[in-house]
C-alpha positions as CSV (number, residue, x, y, z in Angstrom):
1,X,-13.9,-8.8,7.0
2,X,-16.8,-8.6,3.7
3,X,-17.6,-12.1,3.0
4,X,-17.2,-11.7,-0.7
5,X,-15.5,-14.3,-3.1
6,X,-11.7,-13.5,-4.1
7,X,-12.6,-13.6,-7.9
8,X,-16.3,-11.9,-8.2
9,X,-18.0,-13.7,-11.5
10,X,-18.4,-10.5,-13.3
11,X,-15.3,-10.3,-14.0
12,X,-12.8,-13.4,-13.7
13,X,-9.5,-11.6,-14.2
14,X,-8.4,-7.9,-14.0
15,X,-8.8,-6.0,-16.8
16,X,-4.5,-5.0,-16.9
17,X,-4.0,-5.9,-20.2
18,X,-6.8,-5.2,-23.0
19,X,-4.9,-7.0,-26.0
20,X,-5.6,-10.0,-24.0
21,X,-9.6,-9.8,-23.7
22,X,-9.0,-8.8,-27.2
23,X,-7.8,-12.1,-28.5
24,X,-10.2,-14.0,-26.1
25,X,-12.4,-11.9,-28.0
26,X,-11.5,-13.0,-31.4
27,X,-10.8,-16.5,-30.4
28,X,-14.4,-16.8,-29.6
29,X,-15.7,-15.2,-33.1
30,X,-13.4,-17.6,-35.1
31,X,-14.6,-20.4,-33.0
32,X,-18.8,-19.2,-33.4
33,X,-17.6,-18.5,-37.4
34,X,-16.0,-21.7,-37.6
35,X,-18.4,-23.4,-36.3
36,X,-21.4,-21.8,-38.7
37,X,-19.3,-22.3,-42.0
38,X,-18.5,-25.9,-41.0
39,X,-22.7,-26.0,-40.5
């Protein structure tokens, strides 16, 4: 038995479906752009 966490903090998810870290991806640049226009 390791005594290591279920979900290690590199990486919270498994990487199955890359179109999903893709939008996470974009969701985060609209919000950082969104949030530098609106400054």
């Amino acid at each position: 038995m390791k005594s290591t966490p279920s979900l290690p903090p590199a990486t919270p998810a498994p990487v199955s479906s890359p179109a999903q870290e893709v939008a996470a991806a974009e969701r985060e640049v609209r919000r950082a752009l969104l949030q530098r226009f609106r400054l």
